[in-house]
N, C-alpha and C positions, 0 to 999 in steps of 0.2 A: 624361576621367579617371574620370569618376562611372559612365558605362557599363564602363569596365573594371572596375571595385570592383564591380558589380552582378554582372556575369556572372561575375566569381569571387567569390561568395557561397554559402555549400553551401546545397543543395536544401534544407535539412532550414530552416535559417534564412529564406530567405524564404519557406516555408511559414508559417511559425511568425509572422509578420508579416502572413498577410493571411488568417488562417484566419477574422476577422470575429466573432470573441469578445470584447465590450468584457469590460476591463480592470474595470469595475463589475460588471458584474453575475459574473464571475471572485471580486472579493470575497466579493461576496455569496455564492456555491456556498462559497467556504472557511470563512465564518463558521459557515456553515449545517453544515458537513462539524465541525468541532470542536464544538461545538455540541450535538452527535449522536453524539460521539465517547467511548463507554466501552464500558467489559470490555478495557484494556489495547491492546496492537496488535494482534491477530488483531481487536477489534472495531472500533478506528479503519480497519485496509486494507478491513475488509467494506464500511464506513459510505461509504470512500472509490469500492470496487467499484462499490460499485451506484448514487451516485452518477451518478460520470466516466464509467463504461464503460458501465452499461443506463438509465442515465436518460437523462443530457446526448449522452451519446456526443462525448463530447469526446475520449479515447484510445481504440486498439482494447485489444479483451481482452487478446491475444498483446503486445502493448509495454507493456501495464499489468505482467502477470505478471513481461515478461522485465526491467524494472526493479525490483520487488520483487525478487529472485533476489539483482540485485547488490546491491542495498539492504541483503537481509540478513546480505551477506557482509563488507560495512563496519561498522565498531564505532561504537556509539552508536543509538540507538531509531531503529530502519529504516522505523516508519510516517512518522514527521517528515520523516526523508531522502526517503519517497516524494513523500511532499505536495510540498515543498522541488523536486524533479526534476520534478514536471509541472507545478508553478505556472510554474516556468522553461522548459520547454517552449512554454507560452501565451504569455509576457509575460515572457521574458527576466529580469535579475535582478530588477525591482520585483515581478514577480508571484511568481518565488521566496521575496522576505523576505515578501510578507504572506502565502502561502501558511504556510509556515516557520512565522513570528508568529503568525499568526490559531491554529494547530493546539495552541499551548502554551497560550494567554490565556487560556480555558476553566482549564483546571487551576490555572496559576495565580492566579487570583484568589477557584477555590476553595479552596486550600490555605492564601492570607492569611484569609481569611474564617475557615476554621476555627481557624487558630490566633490568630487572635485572640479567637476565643471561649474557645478553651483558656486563654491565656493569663489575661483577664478572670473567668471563672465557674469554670475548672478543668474539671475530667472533670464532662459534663454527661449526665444519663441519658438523657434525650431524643435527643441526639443519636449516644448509644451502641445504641440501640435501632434509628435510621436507617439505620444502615451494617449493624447484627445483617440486618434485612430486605433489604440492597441486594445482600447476597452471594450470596443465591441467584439475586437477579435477573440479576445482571454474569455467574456463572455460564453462565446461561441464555445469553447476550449471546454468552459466548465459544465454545459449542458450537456455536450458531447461525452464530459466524462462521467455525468450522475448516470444518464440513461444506459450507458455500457457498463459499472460496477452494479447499477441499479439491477440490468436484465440479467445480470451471474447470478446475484445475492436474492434476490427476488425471486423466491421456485413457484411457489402458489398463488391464490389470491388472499389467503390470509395473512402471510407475509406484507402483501402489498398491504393488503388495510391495516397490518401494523403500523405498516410507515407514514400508511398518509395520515392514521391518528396521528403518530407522534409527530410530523408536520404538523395540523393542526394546533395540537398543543400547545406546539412551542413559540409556535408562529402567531395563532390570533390570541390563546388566551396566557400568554406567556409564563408557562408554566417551567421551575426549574429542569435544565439537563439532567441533574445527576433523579431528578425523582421520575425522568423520562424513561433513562436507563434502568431503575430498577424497577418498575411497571412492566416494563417489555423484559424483563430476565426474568420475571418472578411467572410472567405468561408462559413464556416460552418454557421454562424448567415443566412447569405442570402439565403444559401443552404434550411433551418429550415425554415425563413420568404415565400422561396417558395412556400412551402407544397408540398416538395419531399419525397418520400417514402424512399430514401437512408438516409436520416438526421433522421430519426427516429430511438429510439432506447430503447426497453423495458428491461424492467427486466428478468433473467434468471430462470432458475427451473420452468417453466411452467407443471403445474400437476401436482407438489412434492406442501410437504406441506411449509407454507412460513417462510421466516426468522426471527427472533425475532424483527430486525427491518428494516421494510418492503420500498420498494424503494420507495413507495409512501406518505411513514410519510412527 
């Protein structure tokens, strides 16, 4: 009975069981990943990129990207959902909730901290001066992270002039998200159904050895 259960097991699952990644030292990368984690979620997915995908190589690039995609198309803060989908990828649901967990505890316990200072001393100038200087930094933070997920996710120039349409768009003539989002699927499917060579799009690290789970699981 146990061999039949086994061999109908999807690939994708007993991968994910013997990929040889303790479950600790998994922690420890998401402590470290919130931790590290500012200038919003363009800076959390960067912090998360370079990580998972050119440090550890624990996801390939192409199953990193194509889960943020949907991530973003789900409501509610899409770096968390991402964290949340690879912790669980590794380690099933325990590595989801601490991934999940680990990625909010950072913020919150800075957020109790400050308002309890608020709360205590009122508006404090010291630490209105903190955050006057943090803004340029986070700033800094979040351009450094468009142009880095920008230059993965960006293959061509038709890619790009997607993007800078849908900037555009959204930005001068304010046009809805979700009609932005189906403009650019409804492209790209036809684009794909073509068999255009712009629409194509492989996995990264070609010649490095591959990632724990690989883009083609």
């Amino acid at each position: 009975m146990t061999d039949i259960a086994d061999k109908a097991a999807p690939k994708a699952a007993r991968q994910r069981e013997s990929h040889g990644i303790p479950f600790g030292e998994a922690v420890k990368v998401w402590a470290r990943i919130a931790a590290l984690s500012f200038g919003g979620p363009a800076g959390q997915i960067a912090v998360m990129h370079r990580i998972l995908v050119d440090e550890k190589r624990w996801i390939g690039e192409h199953r990193f990207l194509h889960a943020l995609n949907y991530c973003m198309l789900l409501p509610g803060p899409e770096a968390q959902q991402l964290a949340i989908y690879i912790g669980w990828l590794l380690h099933r649901t325990a590595g989801g909730l601490v991934a999940g967990i680990l990625f909010v505890l950072p913020g919150f316990l800075a957020i109790l901290g400050l308002s309890y200072i608020y709360a205590a001393f009122g508006n404090v100038t010291v630490v209105e001066g903190l955050f006057f200087g943090l803004k340029a930094a986070v700033l800094a933070v979040v351009v450094q992270a468009v142009f880095r997920i920008g230059g993965r996710a960006l293959k061509n120039r038709v890619m790009i002039g997607i993007a800078a349409a849908a900037f555009v768009a959204i930005f001068f003539f304010r046009v809805p998200f979700p009609l932005i989002i189906l403009a650019a699927g409804v492209l790209g499917y036809v684009g794909a159904r073509s068999g255009s060579p712009f629409f194509r799009i492989g996995g990264g690290h070609k010649g490095e050895a591959g990632p724990v789970l690989k883009d083609e699981d």
